[in-house]
KOLGU-262607 format. One record per residue: x, y, z of N, C-alpha, C in turn. Coordinates in pm, whole numbers, plus 32768, in hexadecimal, padded with zeros to 4 digits. Example, Ala and Ser with C-alpha at 12.3 -4.5 7.8 and 13.67 -1.06 7.14 Angstrom:
<figus>
+------+------+------+------+------+------+------+------+------+
:   nX :   nY :   nZ :  caX :  caY :  caZ :   cX :   cY :   cZ :
+------+------+------+------+------+------+------+------+------+
: 8527 : 7DC7 : 830C : 84CE : 7E3E : 830C : 8528 : 7EB6 : 830C :
: 8505 : 7F1F : 82C4 : 8557 : 7F96 : 82CA : 850A : 8003 : 8313 :
+------+------+------+------+------+------+------+------+------+
</figus>
This chain:
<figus>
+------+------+------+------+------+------+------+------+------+
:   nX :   nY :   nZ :  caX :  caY :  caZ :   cX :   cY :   cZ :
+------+------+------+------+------+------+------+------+------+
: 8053 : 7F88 : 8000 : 8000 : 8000 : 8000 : 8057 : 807D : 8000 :
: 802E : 80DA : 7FC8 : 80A1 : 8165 : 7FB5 : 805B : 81A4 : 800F :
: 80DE : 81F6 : 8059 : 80B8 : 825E : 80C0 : 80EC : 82C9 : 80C0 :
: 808B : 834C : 8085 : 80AB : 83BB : 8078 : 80B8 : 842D : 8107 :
: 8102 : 845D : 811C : 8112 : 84BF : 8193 : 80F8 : 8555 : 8162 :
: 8092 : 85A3 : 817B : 8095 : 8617 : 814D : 808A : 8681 : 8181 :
: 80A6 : 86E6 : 818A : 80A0 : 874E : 81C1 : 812B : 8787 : 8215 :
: 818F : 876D : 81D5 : 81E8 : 8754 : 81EB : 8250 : 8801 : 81D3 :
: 829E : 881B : 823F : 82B9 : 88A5 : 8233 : 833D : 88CB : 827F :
: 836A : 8896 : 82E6 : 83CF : 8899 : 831A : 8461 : 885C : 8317 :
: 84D9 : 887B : 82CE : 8520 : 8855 : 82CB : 8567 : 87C4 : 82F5 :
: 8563 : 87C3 : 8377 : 8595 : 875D : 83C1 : 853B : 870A : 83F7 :
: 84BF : 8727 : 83A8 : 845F : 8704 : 83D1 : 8421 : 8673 : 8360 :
: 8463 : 869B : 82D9 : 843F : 8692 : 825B : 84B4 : 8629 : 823F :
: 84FA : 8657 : 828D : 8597 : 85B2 : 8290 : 8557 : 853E : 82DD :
: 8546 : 8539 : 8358 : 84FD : 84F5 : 839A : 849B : 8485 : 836C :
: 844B : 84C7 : 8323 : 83DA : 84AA : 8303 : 8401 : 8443 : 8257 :
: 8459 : 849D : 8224 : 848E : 8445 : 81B9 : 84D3 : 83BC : 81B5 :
: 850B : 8391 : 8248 : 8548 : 8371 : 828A : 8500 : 82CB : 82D4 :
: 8483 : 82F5 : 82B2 : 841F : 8277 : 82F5 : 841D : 8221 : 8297 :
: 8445 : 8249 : 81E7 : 842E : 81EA : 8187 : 83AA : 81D7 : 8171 :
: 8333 : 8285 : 815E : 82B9 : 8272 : 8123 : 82F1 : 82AF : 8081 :
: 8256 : 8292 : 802E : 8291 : 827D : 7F96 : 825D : 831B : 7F6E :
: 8209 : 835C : 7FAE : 81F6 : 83FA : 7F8D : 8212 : 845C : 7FE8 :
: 8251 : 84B4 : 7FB8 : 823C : 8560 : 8013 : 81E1 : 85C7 : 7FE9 :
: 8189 : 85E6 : 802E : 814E : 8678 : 7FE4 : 815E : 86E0 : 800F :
: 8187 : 876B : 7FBE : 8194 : 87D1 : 8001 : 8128 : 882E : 7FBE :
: 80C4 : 8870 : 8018 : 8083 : 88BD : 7FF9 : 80B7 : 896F : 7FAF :
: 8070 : 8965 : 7F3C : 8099 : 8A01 : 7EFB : 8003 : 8A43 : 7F0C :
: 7FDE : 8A61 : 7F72 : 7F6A : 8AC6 : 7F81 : 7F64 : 8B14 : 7FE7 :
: 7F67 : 8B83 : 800C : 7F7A : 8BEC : 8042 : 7F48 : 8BEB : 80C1 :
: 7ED6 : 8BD6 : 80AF : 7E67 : 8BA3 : 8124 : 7E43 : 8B6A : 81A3 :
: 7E97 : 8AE7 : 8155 : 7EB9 : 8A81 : 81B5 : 7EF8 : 8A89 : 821F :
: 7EED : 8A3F : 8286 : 7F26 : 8A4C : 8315 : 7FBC : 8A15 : 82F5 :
: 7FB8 : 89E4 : 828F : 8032 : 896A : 825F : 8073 : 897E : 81D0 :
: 805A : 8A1A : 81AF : 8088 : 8A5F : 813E : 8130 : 8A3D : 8156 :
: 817E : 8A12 : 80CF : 81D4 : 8A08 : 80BC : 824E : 8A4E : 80D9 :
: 81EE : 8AC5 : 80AA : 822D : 8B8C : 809C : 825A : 8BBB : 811E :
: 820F : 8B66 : 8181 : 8222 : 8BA9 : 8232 : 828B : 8B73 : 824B :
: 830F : 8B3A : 8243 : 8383 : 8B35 : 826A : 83C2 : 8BB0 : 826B :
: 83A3 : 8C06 : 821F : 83E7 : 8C96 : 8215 : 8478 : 8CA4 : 81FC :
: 84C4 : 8CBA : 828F : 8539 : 8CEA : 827C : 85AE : 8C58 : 827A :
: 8544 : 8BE1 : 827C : 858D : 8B71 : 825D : 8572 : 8B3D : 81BD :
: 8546 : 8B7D : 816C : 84EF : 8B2D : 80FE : 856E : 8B01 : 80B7 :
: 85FA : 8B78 : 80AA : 867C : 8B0C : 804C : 867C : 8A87 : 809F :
: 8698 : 8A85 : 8130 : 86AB : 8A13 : 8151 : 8649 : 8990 : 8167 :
: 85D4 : 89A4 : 815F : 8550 : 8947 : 8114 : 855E : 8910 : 80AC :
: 857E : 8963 : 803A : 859B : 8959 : 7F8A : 8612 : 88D9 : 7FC0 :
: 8674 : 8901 : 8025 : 86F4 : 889D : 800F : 86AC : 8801 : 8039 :
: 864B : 8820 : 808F : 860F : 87AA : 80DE : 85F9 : 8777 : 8081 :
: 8575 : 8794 : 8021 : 852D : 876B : 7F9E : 8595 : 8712 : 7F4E :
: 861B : 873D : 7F1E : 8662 : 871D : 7EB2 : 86BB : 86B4 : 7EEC :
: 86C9 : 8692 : 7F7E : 8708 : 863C : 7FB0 : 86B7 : 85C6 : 7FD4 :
: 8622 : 85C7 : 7FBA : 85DC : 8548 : 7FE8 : 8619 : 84CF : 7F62 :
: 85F2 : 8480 : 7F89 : 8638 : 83DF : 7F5E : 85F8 : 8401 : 7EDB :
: 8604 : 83B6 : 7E74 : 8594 : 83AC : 7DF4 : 8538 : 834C : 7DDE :
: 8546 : 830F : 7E97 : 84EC : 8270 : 7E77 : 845C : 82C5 : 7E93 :
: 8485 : 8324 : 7EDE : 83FF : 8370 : 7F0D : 83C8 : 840A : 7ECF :
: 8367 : 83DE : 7E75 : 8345 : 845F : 7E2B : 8308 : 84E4 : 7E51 :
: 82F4 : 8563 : 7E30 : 8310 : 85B7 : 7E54 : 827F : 85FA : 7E0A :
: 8201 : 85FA : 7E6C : 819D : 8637 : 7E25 : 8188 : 86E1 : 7E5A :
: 8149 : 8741 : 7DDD : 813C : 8798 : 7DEE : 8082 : 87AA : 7E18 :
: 804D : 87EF : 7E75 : 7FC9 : 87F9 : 7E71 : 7F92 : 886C : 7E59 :
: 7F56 : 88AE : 7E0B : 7F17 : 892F : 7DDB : 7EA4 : 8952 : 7DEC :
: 7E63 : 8996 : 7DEB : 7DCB : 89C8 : 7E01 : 7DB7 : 8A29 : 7D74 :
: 7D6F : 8A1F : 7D3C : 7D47 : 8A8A : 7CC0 : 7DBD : 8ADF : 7CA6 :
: 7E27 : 8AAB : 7C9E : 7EA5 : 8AFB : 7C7C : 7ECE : 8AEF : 7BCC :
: 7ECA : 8B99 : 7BA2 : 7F0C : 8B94 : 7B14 : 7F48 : 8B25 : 7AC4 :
: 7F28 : 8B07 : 7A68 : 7F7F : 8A7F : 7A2B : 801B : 8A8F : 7A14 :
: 802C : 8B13 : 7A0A : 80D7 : 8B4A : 7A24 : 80F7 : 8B35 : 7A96 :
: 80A5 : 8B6D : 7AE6 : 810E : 8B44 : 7B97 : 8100 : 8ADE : 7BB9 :
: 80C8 : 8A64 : 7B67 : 80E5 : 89D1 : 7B99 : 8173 : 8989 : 7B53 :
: 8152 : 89BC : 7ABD : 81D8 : 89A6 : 7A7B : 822C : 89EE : 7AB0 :
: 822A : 8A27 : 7AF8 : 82C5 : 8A95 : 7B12 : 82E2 : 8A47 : 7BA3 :
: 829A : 8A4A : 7C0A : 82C4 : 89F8 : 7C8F : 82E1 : 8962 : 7C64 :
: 82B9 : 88F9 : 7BFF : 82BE : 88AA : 7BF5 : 8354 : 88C2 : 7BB4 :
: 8398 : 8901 : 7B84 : 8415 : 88FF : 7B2C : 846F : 8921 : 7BCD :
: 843E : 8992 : 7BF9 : 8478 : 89BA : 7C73 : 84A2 : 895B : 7D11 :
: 8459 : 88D2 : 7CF3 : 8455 : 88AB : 7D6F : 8452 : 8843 : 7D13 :
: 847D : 8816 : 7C99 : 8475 : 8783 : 7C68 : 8412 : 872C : 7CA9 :
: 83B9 : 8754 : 7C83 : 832A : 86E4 : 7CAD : 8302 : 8669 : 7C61 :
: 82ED : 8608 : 7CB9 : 82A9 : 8596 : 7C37 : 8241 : 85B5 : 7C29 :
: 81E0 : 85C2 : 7C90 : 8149 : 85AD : 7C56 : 8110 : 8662 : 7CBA :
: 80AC : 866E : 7C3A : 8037 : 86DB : 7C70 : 7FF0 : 86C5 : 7C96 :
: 7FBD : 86ED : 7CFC : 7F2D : 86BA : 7D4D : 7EE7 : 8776 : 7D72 :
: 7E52 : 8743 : 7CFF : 7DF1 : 87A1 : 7D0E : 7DBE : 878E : 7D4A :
: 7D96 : 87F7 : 7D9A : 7CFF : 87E7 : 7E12 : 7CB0 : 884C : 7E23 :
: 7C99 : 8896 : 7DB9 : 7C6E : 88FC : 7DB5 : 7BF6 : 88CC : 7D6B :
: 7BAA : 893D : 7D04 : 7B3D : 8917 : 7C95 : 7B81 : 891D : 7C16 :
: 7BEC : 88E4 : 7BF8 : 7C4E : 88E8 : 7B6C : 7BD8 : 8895 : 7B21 :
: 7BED : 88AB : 7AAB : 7B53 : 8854 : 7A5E : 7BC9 : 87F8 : 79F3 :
: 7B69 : 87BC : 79AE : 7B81 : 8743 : 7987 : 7C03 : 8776 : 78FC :
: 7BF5 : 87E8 : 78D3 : 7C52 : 8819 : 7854 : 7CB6 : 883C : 78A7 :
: 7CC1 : 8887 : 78FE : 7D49 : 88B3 : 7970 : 7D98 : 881C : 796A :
: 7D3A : 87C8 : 79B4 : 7D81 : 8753 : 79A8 : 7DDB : 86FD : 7905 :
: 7D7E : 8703 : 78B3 : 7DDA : 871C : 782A : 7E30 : 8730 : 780D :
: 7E15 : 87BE : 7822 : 7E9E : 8804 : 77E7 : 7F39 : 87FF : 7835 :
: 7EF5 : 87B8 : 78AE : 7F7F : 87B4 : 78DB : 7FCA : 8759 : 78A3 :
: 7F4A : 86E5 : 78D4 : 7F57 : 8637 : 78A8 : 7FCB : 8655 : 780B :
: 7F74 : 86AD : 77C8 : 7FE8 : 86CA : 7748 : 8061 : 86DE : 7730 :
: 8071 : 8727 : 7781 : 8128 : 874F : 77BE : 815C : 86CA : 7815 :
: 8147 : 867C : 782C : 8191 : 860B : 787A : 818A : 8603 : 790B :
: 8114 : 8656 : 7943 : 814C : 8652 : 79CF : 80AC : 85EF : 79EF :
: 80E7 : 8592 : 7A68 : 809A : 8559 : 7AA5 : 802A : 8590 : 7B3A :
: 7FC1 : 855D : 7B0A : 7F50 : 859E : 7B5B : 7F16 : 8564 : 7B86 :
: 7EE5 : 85A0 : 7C10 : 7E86 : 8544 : 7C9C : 7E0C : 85AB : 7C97 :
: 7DA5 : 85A1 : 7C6E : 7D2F : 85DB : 7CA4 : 7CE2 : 85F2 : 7D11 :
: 7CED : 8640 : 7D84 : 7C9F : 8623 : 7E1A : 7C01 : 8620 : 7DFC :
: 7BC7 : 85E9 : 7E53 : 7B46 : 85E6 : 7E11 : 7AEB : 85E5 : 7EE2 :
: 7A8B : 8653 : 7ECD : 7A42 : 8639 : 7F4B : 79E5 : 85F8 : 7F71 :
: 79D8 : 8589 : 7FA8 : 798E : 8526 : 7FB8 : 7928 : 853A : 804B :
: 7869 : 8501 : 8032 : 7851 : 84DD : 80BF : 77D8 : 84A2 : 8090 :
: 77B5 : 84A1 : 8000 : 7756 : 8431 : 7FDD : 778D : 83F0 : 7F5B :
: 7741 : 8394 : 7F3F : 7715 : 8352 : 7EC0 : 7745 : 8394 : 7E47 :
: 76DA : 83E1 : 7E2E : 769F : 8465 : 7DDB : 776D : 84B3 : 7D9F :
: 7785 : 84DB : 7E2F : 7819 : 8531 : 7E1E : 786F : 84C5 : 7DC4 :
: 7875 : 8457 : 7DA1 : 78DF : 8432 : 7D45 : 78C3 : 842C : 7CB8 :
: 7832 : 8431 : 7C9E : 77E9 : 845B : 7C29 : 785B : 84CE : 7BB8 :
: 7882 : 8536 : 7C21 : 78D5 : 856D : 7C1A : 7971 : 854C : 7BD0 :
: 7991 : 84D0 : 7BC3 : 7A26 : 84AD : 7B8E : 79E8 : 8467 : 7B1C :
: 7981 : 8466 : 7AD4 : 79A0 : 8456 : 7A55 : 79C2 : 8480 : 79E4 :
: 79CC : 850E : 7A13 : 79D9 : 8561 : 799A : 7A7F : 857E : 798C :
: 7AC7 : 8546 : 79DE : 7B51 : 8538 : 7A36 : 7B96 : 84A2 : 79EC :
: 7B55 : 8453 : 79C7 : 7BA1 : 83DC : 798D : 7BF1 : 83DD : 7927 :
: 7C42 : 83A8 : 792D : 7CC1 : 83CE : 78D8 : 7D14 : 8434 : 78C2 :
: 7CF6 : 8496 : 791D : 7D1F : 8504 : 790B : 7DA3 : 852D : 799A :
: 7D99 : 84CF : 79F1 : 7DD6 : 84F5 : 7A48 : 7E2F : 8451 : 7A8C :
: 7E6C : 8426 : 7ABF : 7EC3 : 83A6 : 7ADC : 7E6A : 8351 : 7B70 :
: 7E4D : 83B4 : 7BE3 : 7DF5 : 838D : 7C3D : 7DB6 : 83DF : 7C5D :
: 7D36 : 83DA : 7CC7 : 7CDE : 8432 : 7CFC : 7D24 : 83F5 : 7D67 :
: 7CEC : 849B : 7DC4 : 7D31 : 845E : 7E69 : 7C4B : 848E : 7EA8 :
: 7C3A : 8435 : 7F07 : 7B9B : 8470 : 7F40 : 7B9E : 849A : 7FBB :
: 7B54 : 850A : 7FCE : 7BBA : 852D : 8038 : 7B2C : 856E : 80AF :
: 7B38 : 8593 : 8114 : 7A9D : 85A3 : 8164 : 7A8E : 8644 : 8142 :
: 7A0A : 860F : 810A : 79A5 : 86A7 : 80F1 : 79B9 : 873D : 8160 :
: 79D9 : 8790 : 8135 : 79C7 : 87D0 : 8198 : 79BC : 888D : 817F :
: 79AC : 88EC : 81B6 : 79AF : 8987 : 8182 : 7A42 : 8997 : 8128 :
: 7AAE : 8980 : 8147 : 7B2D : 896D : 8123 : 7B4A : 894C : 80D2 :
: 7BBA : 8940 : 8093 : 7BFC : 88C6 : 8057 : 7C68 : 886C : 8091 :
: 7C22 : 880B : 80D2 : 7C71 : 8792 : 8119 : 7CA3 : 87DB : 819F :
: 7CC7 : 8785 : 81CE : 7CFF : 8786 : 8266 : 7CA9 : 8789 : 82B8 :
: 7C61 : 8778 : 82B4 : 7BEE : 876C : 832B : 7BFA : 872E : 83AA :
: 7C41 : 86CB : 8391 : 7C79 : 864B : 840D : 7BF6 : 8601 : 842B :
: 7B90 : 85D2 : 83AE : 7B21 : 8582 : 8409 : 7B34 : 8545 : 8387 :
: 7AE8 : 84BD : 838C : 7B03 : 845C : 835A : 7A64 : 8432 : 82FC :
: 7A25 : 8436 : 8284 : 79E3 : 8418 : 8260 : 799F : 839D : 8248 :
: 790B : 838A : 822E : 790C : 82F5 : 820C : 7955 : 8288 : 81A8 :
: 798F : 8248 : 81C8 : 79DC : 8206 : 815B : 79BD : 81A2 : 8109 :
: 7930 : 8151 : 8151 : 789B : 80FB : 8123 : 7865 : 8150 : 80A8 :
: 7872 : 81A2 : 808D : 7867 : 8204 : 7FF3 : 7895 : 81B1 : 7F96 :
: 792C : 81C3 : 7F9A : 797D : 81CA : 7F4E : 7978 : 810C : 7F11 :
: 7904 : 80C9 : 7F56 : 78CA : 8034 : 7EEA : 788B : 8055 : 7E5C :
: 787B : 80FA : 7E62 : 783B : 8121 : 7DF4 : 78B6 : 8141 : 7D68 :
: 78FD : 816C : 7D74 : 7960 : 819D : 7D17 : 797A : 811F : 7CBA :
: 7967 : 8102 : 7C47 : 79A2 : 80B3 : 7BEC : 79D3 : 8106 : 7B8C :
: 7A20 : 817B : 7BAF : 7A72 : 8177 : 7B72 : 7AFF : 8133 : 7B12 :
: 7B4A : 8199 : 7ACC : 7BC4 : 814A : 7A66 : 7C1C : 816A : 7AC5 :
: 7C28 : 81DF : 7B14 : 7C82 : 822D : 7B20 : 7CA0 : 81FA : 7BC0 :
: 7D15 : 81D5 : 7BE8 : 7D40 : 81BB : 7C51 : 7D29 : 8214 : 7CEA :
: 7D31 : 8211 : 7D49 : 7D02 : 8295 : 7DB1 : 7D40 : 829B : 7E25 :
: 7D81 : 82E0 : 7E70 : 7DC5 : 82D4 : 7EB9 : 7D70 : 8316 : 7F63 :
: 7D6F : 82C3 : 7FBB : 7CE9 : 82E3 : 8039 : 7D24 : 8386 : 80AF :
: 7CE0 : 83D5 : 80B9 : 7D05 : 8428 : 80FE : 7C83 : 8443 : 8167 :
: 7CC8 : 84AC : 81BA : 7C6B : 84F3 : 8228 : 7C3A : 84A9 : 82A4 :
: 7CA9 : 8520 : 82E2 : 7C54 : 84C0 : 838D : 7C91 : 843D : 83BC :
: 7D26 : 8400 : 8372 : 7D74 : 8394 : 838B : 7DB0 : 83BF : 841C :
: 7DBA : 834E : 8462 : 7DF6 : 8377 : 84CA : 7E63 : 8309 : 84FD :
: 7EAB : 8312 : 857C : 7EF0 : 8281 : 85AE : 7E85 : 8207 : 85AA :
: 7DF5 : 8247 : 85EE : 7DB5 : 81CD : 8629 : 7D56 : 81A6 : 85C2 :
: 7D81 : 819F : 851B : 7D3B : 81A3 : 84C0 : 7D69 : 813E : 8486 :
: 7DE8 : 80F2 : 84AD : 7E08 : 805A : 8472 : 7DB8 : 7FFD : 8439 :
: 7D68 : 7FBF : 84C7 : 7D1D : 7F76 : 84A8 : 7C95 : 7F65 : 8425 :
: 7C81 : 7FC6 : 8421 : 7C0D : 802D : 83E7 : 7C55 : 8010 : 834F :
: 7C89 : 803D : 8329 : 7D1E : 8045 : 829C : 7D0E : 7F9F : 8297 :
: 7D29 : 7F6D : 82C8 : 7D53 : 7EC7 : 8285 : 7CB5 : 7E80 : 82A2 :
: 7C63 : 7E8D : 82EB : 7BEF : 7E62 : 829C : 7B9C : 7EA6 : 8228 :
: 7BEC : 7F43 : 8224 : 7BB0 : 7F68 : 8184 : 7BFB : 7F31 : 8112 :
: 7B6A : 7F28 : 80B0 : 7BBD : 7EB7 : 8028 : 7B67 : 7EF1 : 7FCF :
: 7B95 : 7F27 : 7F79 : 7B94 : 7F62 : 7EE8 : 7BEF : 7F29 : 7E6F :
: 7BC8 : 7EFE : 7E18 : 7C4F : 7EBB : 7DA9 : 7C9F : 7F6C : 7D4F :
: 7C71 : 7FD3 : 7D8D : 7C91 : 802C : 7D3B : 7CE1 : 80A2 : 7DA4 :
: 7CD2 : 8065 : 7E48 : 7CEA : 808A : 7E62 : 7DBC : 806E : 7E89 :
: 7E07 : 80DD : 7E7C : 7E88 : 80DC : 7E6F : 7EBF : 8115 : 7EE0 :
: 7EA1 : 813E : 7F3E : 7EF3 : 8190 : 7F8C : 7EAC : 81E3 : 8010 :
: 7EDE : 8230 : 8037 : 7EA6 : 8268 : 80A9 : 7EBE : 82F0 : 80D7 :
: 7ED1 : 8362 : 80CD : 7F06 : 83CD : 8101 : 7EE0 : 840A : 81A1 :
: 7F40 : 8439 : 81D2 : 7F88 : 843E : 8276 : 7F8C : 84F2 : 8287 :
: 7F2C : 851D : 82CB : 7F69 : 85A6 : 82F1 : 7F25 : 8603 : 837A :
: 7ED4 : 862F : 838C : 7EB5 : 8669 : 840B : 7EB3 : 8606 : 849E :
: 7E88 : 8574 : 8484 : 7E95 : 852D : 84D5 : 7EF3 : 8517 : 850F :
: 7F67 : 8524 : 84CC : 7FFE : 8501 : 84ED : 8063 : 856E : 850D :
: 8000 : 8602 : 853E : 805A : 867F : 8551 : 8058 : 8695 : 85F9 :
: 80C3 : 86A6 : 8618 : 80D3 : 86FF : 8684 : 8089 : 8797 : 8684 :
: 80B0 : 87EC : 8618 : 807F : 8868 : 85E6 : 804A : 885D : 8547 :
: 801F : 88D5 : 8510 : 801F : 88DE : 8480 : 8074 : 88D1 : 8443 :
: 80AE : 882A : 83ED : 8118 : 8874 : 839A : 81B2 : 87E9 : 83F0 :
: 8169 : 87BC : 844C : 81E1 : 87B6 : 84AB : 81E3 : 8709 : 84C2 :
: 8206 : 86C6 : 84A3 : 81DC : 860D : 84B8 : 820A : 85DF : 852A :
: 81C2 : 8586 : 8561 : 81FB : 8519 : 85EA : 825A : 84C7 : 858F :
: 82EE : 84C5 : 85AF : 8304 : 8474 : 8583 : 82E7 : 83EB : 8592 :
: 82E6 : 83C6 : 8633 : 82CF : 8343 : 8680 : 824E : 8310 : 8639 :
: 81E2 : 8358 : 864E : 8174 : 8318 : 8628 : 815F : 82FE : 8592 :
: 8192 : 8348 : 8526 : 81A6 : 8308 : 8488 : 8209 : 82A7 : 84AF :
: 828E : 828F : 84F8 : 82EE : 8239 : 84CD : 8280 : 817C : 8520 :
: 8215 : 81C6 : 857D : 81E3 : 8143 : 8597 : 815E : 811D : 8543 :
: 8139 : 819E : 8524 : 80A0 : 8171 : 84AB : 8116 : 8142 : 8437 :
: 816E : 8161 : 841F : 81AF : 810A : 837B : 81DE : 80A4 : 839A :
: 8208 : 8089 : 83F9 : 825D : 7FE9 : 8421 : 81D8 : 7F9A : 843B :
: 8156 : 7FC8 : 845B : 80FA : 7F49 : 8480 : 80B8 : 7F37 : 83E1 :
: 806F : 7FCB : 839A : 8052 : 7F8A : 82FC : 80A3 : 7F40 : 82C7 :
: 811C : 7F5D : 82CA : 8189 : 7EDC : 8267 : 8189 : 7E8B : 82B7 :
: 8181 : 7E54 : 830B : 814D : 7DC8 : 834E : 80DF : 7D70 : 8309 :
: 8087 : 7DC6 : 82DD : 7FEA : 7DA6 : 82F7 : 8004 : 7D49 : 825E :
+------+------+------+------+------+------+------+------+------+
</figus>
């Protein structure tokens, strides 16, 4: 199962964490966020060094919110990213045109019924995975965990990666969910000390028990 860590912002924070041997990083590019990328400030050269020193077993996602199709190509050149992850309302041609240029794309998608995945068809083929993530005023981070008994509905093509509301005591929960489409899992407010900030202890023991499982 792939395990993405996101929200990721602190230097020595961002070694650590690379360090557990999960297969994604995400760093948020939105302003907004409690877990904006940009808020390192007077450390951001030495972040950039963090970024360019993680391993290459572990890829390096960028996350955007309705951001210009230039300032994704430009941070993505800037911070050598593998994959883009939208979570904004990017529509199905945004997704295109990137798809056109070569860069790989995760679609966030807000989930809390049925009805909400209706929503990713107009999204097929156009993007590499959807990530589903819990409904909320925002975009993502909420820290609550949606129904995941939904997600029997999706027959989708497109692979999906499970978000929102994961926590330590969410193990069990994760390995009796079974989806054939489902790939992975993403890790982030549950696992912070602060905004932005990871337990290490508690990811280095939620990743040593999934690779068990």
């Amino acid at each position: 199962m792939l395990i993405k860590v996101c929200g990721m912002r602190e230097p020595d924070n961002i070694r650590k964490v690379a360090a557990l041997g999960v297969d994604w990083m995400g760093f948020i590019f939105y302003a907004k966020s409690p877990r904006w990328y940009g808020a390192v400030g007077k450390e951001l050269l030495l972040a950039e060094d963090a970024i360019s020193h993680i391993p290459q077993s572990v890829k390096k996602v960028g996350v955007f919110v309705n951001s210009p199709l230039e300032e994704i190509m430009k941070t993505v050149l800037r911070y050598k990213l593998d994959y883009v992850q939208l979570h904004g309302n990017e529509s199905p041609d945004d997704c295109h045109m990137l798809q056109k240029r070569g860069y790989s794309l995760i679609k966030a998608f807000s989930v809390a019924t049925v009805e909400d995945l209706g929503h990713t068809a107009d999204y097929e083929g156009r993007v590499d995975y959807f990530l589903f993530d819990t409904k909320c005023k925002g975009f993502g981070g909420s820290g609550h965990q949606f129904d995941w008994s939904v997600l029997a509905a999706y027959e989708g093509q497109t692979p999906f990666i499970l978000s929102g509301g994961i926590r330590p005591d969410s193990v069990d929960a994760i390995i009796r969910f079974h989806h054939p489409a489902c790939m992975g899992i993403d890790l982030n407010s549950g696992f912070e000390t602060e905004p932005g900030l990871k337990d290490i202890d508690k990811l280095k023991s939620f990743v040593e028990t999934i690779r068990k499982k």
